[in-house]
C-alpha positions as CSV (number, residue, x, y, z in Angstrom):
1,X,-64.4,-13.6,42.8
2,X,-65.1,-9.9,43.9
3,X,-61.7,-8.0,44.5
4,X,-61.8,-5.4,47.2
5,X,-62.4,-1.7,46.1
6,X,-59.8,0.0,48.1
7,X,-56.7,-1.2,49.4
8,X,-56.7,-2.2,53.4
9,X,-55.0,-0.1,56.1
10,X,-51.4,-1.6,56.7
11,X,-50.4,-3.9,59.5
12,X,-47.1,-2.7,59.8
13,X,-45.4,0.8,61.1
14,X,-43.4,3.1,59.3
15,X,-40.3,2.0,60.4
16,X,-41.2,-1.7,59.7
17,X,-42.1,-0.5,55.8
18,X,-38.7,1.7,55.9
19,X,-36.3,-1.3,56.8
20,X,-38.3,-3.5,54.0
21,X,-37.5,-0.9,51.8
22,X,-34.3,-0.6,52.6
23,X,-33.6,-4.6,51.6
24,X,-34.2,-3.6,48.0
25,X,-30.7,-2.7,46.6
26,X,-30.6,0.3,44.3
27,X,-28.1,2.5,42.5
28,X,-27.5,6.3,44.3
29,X,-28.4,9.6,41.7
30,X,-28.0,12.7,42.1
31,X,-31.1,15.1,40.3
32,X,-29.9,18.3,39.1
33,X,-31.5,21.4,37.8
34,X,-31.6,25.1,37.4
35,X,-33.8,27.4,38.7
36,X,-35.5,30.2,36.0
37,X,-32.8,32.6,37.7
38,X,-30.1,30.4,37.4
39,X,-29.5,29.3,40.8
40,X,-28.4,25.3,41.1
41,X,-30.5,22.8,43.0
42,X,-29.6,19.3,43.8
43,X,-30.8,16.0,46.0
44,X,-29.9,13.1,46.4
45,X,-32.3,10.2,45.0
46,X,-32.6,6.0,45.3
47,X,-36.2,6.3,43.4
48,X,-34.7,6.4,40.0
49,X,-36.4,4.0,37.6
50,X,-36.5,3.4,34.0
51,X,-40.2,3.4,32.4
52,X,-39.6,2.9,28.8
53,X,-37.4,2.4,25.7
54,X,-39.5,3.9,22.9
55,X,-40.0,7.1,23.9
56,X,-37.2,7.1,26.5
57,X,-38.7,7.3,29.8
58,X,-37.1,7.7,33.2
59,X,-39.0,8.3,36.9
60,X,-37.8,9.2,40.4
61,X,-39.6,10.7,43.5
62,X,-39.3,13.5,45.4
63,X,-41.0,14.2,49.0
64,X,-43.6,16.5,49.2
65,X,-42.1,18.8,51.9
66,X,-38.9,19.1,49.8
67,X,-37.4,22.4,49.6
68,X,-36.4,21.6,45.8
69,X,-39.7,20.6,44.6
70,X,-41.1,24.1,43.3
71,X,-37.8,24.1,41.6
72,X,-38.1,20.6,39.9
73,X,-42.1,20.8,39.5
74,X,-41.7,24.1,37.5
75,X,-38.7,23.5,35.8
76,X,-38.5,22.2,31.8
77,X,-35.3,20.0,32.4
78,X,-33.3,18.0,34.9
79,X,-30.6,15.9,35.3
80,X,-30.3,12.5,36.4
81,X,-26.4,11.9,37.1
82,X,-26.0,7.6,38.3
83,X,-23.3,8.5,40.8
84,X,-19.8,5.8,40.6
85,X,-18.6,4.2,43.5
86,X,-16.0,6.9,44.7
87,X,-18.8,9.1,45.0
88,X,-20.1,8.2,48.4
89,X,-19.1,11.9,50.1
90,X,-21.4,13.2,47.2
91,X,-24.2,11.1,48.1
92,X,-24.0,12.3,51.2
93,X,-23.9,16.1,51.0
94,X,-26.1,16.3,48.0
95,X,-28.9,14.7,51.1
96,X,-27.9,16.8,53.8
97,X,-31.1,19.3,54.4
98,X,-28.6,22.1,54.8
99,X,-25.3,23.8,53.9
100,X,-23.6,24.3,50.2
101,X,-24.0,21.7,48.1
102,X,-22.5,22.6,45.4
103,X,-19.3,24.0,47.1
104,X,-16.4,22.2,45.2
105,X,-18.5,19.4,43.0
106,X,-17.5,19.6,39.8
107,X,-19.8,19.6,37.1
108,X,-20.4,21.1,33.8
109,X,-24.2,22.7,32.0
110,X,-25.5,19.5,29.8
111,X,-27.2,20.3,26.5
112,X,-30.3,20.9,28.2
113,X,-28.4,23.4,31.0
114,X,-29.0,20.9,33.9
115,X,-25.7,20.3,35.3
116,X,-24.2,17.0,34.9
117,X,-21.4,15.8,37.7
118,X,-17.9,15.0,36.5
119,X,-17.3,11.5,37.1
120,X,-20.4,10.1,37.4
121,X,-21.1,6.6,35.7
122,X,-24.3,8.1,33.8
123,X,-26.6,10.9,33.0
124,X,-29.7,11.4,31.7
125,X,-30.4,15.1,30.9
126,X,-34.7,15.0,31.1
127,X,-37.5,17.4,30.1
128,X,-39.7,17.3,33.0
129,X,-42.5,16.1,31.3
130,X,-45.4,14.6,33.7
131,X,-45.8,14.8,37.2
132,X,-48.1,12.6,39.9
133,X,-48.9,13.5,43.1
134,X,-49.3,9.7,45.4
135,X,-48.9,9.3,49.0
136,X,-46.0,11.8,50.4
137,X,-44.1,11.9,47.0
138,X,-44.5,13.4,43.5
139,X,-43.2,10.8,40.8
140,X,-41.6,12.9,38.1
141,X,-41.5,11.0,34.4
142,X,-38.9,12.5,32.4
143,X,-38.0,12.1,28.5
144,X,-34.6,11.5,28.2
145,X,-33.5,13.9,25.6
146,X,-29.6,13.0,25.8
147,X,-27.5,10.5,27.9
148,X,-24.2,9.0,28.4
149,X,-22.6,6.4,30.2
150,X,-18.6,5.1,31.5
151,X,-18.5,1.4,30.2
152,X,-16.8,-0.3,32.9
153,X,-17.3,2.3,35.3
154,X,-18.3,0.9,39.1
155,X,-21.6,2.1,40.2
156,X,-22.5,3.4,43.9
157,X,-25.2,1.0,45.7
158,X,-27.4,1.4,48.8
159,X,-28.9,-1.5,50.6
160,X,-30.0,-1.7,54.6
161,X,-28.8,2.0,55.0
162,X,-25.3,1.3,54.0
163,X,-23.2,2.0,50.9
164,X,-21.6,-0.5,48.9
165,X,-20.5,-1.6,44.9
166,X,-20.6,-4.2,42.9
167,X,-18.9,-7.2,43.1
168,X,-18.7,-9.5,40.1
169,X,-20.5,-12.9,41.1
């Protein structure tokens, strides 16, 4: 059997993929960093993926017209903070395209100087270590360098454009 060379154009719109997407449930992060002069970025990210155990690799994506990707493409270390269920408002202003961010989060500088988020149910402080350019996105693969986690700790979930946790089956 001869498999095709290229993949075939899609039968479907944008929107159509979108809402597909948006059937797969994920957990909500927020990626952190710090620019050479200091200055905090942040975003809000569903792409977050684990890669591999031995060495400890994590991915996520970031849009191409981002206004954060020079920071996070030049940038030695990042944050990946898993944010818990009472962190919906975060969620939320950490993807709004404008406005402060930052302006009363609490966080603290990780080992690495990425901030990490008070409360949230896990971080993974990352050096930034390859990059891929595919499609819209760049998939950043990060070596997890340090990471904790809140045993117990409800995570927040995102499914069909809503937000939600977990409930126990």
């Amino acid at each position: 059997m001869n498999l095709p060379l290229r993949a075939t154009a899609p039968a479907f719109s944008a929107l159509e993929f979108r809402a597909a997407l948006g059937m797969f449930a994920t957990g909500v992060t927020v990626v952190t960093a710090r620019t050479a002069t200091g200055e905090l970025v942040g975003l809000t990210a569903n792409s977050f993926n684990s890669v591999s155990l031995d060495p400890p690799l994590v991915l996520w994506s970031l849009s191409q017209r981002s206004m954060s990707l020079e920071a996070f493409a030049t940038g030695t270390h990042y944050a990946i903070n898993v944010l818990a269920a009472e962190q919906q408002e975060l969620a939320l202003r950490f993807a709004a395209p404008v406005g402060d961010r930052w302006a009363g989060t609490a966080w603290r500088p990780g080992a690495t100087g990425a901030p990490l988020i008070d409360g949230a149910v896990a971080h993974f402080e990352c050096f930034n270590r390859s990059r891929y350019e595919e499609g819209d996105h760049v998939i950043f693969v990060g070596q997890v360098e340090h990471c904790d986690h809140q045993p117990g700790a409800a995570p927040l979930l995102f499914h069909g454009g809503r937000f939600y946790t977990e409930h126990p089956l």
